[in-house]
N, C-alpha and C positions, 0 to 999 in steps of 0.2 A: 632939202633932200634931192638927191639927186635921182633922175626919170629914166626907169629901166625899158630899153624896150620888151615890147611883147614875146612873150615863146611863140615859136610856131608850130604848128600843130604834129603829133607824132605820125598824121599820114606826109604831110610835106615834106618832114624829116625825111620819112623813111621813103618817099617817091624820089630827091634828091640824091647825084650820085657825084660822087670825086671826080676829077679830071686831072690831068696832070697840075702841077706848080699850085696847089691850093686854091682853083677855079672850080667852081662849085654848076652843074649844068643840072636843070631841074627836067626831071622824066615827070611828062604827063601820068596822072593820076585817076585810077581807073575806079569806079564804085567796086567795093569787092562781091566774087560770087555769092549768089545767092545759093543756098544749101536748103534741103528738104526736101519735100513729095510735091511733085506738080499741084498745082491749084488750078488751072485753066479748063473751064469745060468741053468737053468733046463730045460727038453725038456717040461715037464708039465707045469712050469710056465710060458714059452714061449705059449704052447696051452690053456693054461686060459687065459692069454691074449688075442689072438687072438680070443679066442670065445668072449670074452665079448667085443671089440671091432664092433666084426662083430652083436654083440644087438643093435650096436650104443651106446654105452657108450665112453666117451673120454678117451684118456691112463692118465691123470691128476686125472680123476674121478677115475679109477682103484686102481693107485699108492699109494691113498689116505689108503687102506685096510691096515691092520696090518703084514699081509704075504705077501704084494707085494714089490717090489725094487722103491728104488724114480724113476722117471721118468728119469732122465736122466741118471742113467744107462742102461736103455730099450733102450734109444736113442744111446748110445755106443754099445750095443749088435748086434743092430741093423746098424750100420754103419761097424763093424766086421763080421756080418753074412748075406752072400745076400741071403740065404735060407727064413733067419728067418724076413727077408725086405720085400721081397716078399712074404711072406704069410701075414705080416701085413698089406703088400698095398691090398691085395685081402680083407682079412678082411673087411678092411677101404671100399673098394667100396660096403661088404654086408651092413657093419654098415649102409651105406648114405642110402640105402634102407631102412634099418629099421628107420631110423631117420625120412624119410618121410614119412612113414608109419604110425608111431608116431603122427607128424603133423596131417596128415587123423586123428586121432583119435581125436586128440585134438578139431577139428573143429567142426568132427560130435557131440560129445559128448555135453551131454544139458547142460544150464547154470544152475546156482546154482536157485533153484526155490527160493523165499518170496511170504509169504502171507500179506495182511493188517488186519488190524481191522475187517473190514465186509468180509473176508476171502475170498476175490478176489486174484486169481492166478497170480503172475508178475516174471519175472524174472533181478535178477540181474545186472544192467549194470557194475559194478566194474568186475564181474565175468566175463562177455562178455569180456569188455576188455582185463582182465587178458590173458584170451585163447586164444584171437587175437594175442596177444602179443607175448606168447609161439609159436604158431605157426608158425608166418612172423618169428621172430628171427629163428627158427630150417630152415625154407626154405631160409631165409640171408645166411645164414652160408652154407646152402649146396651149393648156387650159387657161394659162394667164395673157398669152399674146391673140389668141381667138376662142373669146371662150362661146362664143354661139354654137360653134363646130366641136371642139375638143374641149368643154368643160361639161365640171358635170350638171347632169339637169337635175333641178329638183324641181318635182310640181305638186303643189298642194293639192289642185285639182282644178279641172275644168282648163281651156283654154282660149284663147279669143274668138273663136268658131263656136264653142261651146262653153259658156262662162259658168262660173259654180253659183248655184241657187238657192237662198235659204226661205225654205218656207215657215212660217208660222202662223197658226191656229191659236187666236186669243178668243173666248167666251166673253166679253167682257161682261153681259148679264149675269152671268153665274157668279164671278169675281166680286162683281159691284153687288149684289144680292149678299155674298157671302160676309162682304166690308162693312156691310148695312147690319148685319145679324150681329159678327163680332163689335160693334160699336153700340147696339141696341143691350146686349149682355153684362156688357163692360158698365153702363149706367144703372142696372138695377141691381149689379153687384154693389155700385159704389153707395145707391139708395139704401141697400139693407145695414150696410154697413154702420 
């Protein structure tokens, strides 16, 4: 069999260029651009983060921006630096503020007015909905992301300051007296028997 040489690769091809009389003159070969969302940490992009977290925007909603890092490098950043952890988790308890805050707005804020035909004042019921909607969902979410603050409490009773107490009052003479009689009965039944 006869021994072919090797292909060379479709980057050498393609860095390779013509010169005149079928002389072949090779162009240095470059790694191609890298494409995507920065990955390198910044103290600044760490503190834009953190602010706009703490407006209550989500880090998904953020990462979405042209200058920010996908999200899960934030999340790698963040499991590397307990500085930059803990200033997120502080963030995160302003955000929930403002997120509720939000909410309050939502609710106060008036419905989309319509008028009819004989230019009587009505408002919206899709619009009412819609705002109920936005609101219960922002207060859902805060009960499941803090729920010490914005869930709801149920309490049985008592609480660590004051614990629930159960008392009970046993006679046991009276009981053991009573155990003795029914057992004493129960034999002269079975004797007559």
């Amino acid at each position: 069999m006869p021994e072919t040489a090797a292909k060379p690769s479709k980057r050498a091809t393609a860095a390779s260029k013509a010169t005149g009389k079928g002389k072949v003159a090779q162009q240095p070969v470059s790694a191609p651009k890298r494409t995507g969302r920065p990955s390198k940490y910044t103290p600044e992009l760490a503190a834009e983060i953190c602010e706009r977290i703490g407006k209550g925007e989500t880090l998904r909603q953020i990462c979405r921006d042209e200058h920010m890092p996908h999200w899960t490098n934030v999340y790698e950043w963040l499991s590397r630096d307990e500085g930059l952890s803990v200033r997120v988790a502080h963030a995160r308890e302003i955000g929930y503020d403002a997120i509720a805050e939000e909410s309050l707005d939502i609710t106060d804020s008036q419905p989309l007015a319509v008028f009819d035909d004989a230019g009587n004042k009505r408002y919206d019921p899709g619009s009412i909905a819609w705002n109920k909607n936005r609101a219960e969902h922002r207060l859902k979410l805060l009960a499941c992301w803090n729920p010490k603050k914005y869930g709801t409490k149920v309490a049985l009773g008592g609480d660590p300051g004051n614990p629930i107490q159960v008392e009970a009052q046993i006679e046991s003479n009276t009981y053991l007296a009573a155990i003795m009689k029914n057992a004493e009965l129960k034999k002269q039944v079975a004797a007559n028997e």
